[in-house]
C-alpha positions as CSV (number, residue, x, y, z in Angstrom):
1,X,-192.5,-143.8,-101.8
2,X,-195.9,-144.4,-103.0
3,X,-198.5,-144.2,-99.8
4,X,-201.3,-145.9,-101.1
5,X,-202.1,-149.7,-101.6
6,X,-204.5,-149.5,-104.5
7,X,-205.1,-146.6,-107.4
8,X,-207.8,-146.8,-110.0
9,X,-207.7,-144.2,-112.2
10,X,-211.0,-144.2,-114.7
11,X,-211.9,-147.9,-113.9
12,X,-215.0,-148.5,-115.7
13,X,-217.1,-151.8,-116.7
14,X,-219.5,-151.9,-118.9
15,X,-222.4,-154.9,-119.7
16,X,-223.9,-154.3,-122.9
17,X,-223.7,-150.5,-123.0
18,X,-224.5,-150.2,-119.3
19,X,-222.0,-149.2,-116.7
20,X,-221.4,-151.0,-113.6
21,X,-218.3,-149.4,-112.6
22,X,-217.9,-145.8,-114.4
23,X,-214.7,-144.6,-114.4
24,X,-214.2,-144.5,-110.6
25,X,-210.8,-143.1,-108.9
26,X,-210.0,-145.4,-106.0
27,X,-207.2,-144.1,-103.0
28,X,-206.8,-146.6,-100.4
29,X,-203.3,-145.8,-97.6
30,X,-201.0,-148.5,-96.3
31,X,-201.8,-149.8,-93.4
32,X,-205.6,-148.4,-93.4
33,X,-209.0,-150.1,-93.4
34,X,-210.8,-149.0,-96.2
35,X,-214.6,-149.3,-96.1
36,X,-216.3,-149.7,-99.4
37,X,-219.6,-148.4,-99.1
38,X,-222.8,-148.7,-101.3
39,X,-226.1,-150.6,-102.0
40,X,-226.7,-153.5,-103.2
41,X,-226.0,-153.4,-107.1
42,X,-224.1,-149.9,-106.7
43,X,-220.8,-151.8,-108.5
44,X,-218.9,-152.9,-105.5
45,X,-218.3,-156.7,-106.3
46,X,-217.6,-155.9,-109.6
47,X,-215.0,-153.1,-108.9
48,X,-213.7,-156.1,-106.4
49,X,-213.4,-158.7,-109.1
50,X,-211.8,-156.1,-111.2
51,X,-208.9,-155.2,-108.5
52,X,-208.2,-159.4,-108.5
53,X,-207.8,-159.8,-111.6
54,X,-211.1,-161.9,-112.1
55,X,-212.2,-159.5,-114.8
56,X,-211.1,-157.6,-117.0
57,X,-212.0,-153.3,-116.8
58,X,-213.7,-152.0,-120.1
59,X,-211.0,-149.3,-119.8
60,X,-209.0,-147.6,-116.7
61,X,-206.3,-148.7,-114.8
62,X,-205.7,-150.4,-111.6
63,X,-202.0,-149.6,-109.2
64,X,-201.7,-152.3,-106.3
65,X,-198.4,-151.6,-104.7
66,X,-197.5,-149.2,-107.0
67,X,-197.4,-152.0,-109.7
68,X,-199.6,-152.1,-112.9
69,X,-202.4,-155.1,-112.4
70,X,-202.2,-155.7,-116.2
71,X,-198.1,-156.3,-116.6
72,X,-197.3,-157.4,-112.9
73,X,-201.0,-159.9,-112.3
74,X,-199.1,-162.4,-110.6
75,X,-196.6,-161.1,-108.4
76,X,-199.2,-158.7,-107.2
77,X,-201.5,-161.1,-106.5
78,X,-199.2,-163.4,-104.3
79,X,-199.2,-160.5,-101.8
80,X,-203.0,-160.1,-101.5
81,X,-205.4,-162.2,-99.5
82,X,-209.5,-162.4,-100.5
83,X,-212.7,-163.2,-99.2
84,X,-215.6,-162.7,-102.4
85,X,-218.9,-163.6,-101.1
86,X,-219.2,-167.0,-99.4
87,X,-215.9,-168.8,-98.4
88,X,-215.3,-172.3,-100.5
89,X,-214.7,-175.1,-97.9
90,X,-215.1,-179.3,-97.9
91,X,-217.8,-179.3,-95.5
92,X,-216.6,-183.1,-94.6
93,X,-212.7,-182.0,-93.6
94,X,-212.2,-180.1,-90.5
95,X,-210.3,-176.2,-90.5
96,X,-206.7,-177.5,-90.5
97,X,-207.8,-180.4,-93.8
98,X,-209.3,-177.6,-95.6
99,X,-206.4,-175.2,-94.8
100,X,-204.0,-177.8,-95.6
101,X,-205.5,-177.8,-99.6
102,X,-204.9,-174.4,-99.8
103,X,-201.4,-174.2,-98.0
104,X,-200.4,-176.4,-100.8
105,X,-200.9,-174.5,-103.6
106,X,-199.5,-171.5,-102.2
107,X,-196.4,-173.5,-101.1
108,X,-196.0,-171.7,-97.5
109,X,-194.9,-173.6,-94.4
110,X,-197.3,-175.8,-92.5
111,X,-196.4,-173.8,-89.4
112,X,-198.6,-171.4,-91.2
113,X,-202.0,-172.8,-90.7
114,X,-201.7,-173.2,-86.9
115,X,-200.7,-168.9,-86.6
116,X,-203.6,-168.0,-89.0
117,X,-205.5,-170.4,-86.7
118,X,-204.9,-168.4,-84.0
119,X,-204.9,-165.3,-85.8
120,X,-209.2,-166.1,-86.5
121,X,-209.6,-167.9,-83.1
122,X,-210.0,-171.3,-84.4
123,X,-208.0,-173.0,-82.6
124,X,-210.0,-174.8,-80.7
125,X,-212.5,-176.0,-83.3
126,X,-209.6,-176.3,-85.5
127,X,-210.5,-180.3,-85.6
128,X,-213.9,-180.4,-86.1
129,X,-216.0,-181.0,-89.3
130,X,-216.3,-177.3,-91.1
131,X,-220.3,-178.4,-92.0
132,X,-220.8,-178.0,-88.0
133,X,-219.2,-174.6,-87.6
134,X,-221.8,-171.5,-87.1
135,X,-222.2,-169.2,-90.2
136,X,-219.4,-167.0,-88.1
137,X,-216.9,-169.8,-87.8
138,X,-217.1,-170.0,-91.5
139,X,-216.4,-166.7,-92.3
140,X,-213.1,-166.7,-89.8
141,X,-212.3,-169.8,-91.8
142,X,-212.5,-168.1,-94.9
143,X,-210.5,-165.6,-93.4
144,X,-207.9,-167.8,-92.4
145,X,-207.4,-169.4,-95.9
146,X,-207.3,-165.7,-97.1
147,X,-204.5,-164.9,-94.2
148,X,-202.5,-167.8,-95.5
149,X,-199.9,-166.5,-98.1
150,X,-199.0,-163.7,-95.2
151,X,-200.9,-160.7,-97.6
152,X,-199.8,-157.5,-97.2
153,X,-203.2,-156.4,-98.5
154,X,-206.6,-157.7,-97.7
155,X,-209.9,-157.7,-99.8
156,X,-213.3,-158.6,-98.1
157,X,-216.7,-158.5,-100.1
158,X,-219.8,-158.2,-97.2
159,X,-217.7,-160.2,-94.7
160,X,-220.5,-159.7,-92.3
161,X,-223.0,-160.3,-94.4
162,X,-226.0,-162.8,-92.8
163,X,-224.5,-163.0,-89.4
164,X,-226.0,-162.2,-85.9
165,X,-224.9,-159.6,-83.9
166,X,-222.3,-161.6,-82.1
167,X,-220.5,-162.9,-85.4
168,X,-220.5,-159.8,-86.4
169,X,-219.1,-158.3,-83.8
170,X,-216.6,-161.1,-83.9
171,X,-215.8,-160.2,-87.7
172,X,-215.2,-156.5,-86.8
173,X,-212.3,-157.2,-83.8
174,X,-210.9,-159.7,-86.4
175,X,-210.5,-157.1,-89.1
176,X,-209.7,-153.7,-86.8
177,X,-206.7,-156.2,-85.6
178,X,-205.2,-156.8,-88.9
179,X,-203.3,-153.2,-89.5
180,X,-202.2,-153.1,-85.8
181,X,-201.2,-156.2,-85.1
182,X,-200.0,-157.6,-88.3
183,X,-199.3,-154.6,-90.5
184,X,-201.9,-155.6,-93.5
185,X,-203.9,-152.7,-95.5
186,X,-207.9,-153.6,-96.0
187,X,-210.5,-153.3,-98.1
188,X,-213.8,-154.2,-96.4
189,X,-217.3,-153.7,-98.8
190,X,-220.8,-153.5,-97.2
191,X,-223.9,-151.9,-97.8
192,X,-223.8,-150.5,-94.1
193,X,-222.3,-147.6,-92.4
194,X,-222.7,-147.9,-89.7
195,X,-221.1,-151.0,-89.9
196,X,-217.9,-149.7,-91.6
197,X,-217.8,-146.4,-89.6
198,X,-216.8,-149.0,-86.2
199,X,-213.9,-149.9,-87.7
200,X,-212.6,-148.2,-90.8
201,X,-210.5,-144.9,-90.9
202,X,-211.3,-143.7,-94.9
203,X,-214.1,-144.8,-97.0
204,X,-215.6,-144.5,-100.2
205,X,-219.1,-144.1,-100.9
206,X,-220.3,-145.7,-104.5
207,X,-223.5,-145.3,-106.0
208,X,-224.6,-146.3,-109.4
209,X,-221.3,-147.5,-110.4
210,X,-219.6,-143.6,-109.6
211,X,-217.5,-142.6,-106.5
212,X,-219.8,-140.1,-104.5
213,X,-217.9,-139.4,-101.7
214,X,-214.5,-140.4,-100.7
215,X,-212.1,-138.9,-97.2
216,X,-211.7,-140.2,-93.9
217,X,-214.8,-141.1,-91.7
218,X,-214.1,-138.0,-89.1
219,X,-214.8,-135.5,-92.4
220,X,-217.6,-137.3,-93.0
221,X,-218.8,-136.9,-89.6
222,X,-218.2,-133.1,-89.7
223,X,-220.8,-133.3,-92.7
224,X,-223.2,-134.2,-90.1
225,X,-223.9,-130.3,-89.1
226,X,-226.6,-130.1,-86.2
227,X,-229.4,-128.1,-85.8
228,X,-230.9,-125.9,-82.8
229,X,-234.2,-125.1,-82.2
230,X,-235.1,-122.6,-79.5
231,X,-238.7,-122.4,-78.2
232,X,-239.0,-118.5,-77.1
233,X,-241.8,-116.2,-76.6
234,X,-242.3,-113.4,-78.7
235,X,-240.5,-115.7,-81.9
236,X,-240.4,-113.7,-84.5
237,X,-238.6,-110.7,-82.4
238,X,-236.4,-112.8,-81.2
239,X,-234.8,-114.0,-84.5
240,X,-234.6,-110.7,-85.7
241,X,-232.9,-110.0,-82.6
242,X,-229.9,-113.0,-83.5
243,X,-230.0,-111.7,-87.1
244,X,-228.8,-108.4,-86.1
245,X,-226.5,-110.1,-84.0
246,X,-225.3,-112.1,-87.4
247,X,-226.8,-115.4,-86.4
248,X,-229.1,-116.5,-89.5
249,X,-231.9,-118.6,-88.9
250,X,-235.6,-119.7,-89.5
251,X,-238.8,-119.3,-88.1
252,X,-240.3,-122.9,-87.5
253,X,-244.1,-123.5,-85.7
254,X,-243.3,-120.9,-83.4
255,X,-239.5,-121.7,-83.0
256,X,-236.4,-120.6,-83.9
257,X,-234.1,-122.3,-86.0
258,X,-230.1,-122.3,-86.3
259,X,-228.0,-124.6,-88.2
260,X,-224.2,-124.7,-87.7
261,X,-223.9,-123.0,-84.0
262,X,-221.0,-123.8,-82.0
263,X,-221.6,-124.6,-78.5
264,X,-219.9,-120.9,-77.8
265,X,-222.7,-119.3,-80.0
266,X,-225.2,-120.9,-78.8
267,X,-224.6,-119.5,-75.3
268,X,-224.4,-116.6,-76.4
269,X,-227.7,-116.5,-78.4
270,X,-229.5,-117.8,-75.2
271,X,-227.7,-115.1,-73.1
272,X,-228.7,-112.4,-75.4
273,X,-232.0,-113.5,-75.5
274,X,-232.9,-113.8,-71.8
275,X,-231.1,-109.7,-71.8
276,X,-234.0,-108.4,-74.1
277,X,-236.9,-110.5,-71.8
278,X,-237.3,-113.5,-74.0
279,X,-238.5,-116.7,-72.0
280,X,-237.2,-119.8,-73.4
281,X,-239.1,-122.4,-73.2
282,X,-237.4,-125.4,-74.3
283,X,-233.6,-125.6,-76.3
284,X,-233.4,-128.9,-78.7
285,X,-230.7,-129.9,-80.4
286,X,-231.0,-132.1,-84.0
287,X,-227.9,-133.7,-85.7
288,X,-228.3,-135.9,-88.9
289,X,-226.9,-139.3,-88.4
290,X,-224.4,-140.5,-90.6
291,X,-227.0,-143.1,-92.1
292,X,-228.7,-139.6,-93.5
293,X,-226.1,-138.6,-94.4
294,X,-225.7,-141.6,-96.4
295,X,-228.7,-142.0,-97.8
296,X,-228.9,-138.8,-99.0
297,X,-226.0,-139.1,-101.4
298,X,-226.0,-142.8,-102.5
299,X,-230.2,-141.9,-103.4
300,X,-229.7,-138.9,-105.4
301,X,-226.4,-140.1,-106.8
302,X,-224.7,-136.7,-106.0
303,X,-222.0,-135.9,-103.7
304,X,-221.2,-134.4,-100.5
């Protein structure tokens, strides 16, 4: 049995010579939520269109369910849910009017609008005019309408994008439920790790149009390699003291540098150090955030 949702393999679109999406290899598991990372203009909305069927690739291919987008569009389709940019409402209707439009096209049971309702806590504004909702309201609405057709796959460009801190944090519960509590598979885009990293277990990193990176968030994370700086007297003794010990490091305004240590070694170093009458002034101890990390390879374009 195939494990994963979605497979590009080569997916590229071009605009007059120039490629917005070039020949990128997407992976995403069942029952995962993907996080699409990038900047603005890296390709990610485009690579989304081209997944829905909204445009067509220049070449490459595209598995959903193990089906091919090309011969099986619309039976695909009926078992994914989206949210591209800003949801479409009729900002005179209220929630369960504007559901009700949609509900009819996809021919589902009117039962349905009151459990994706609930499913968006709406429930309670459920009757009121969708031009009075907050920005927030708006985008659990659009999640709603996308939540209709019972998806087994869900595709969200930005969904956070423009809210305050409490919609967003509103948005994130909403989507970190969907896997658990109603088995879907999610795709969520944004220009923000540390965003994605609250609630997505892979992700893929684009820039330029290319995949740069691509695993789980925790191997990302072990990227993140800290640094220790020792403040001793008598510096330059004392790292030739942890080099003949094995420990490799660097002589920095009068400290001594180690990247990589494990909490064990770093004992150790310390230990050794105080044996041959080194004072040590100060220990300090510098990771690199994930948001380094990420700019680092989405602004050189290389990979981790």
């Amino acid at each position: 049995m195939n494990d994963f949702v979605i497979q590009t393999r080569g997916l590229t679109k071009t605009y007059k010579g120039r490629a917005a999406v070039d020949s990128l290899n997407l992976s995403i598991p069942k029952g995962e939520i993907y996080g699409f990372l990038g900047p603005n203009g890296a390709g990610k909305t485009t690579t989304i269109r081209m997944l829905l069927g909204l445009i067509r690739p220049t070449s490459g291919s595209v598995k959903i369910f193990g089906k091919d987008l090309r011969k099986e569009r619309l039976s695909i389709l009926k078992k994914v849910g989206s949210l591209v940019e800003s949801p479409s409402y009729y900002g005179h209707l209220n929630a369960i009017e504007n559901l009700e439009a949609i509900r009819r096209i996809l021919e589902v049971p009117k039962s349905r609008i009151a459990e994706v309702l609930d499913i968006v806590s709406l429930t309670k504004e459920a009757k009121r005019a969708v031009k009075g909702y907050s920005l927030g309201m708006k985008q659990r609405l659009g999640i709603a309408a996308a939540l209709l057709g019972s998806p087994e796959l869900l595709i969200l460009d930005e969904p956070t994008n423009g809210l305050d801190p409490s919609g967003i944090q509103e948005i994130r519960e909403l989507i970190k439920r969907m896997p658990q509590e109603h088995g879907i598979t999610v795709l969520v885009s944004s220009h923000l790790l540390s965003e994605v990293e609250q609630m997505a277990g892979s992700v893929g990193i684009i820039a330029q149009g290319r995949m740069v990176f691509q695993d789980s968030i925790q191997h990302l994370k072990q990227q993140s390699a800290g640094s220790i700086s020792l403040r001793v007297s008598e510096a330059e003794t004392a790292l030739w003291l942890a080099r003949d010990e094995g420990l490799v490091g660097e002589l920095t305004d009068g400290s001594i540098r180690f990247t990589g240590l494990s909490d064990p070694q770093v004992a150790w170093l310390i230990r050794r150090l105080v044996e041959n009458r080194h004072d040590i002034y100060r220990v300090e101890e510098k990771r690199q955030s994930l948001e380094d990390i990420f700019m680092q390879i989405v602004g050189t374009g290389g990979s981790l």
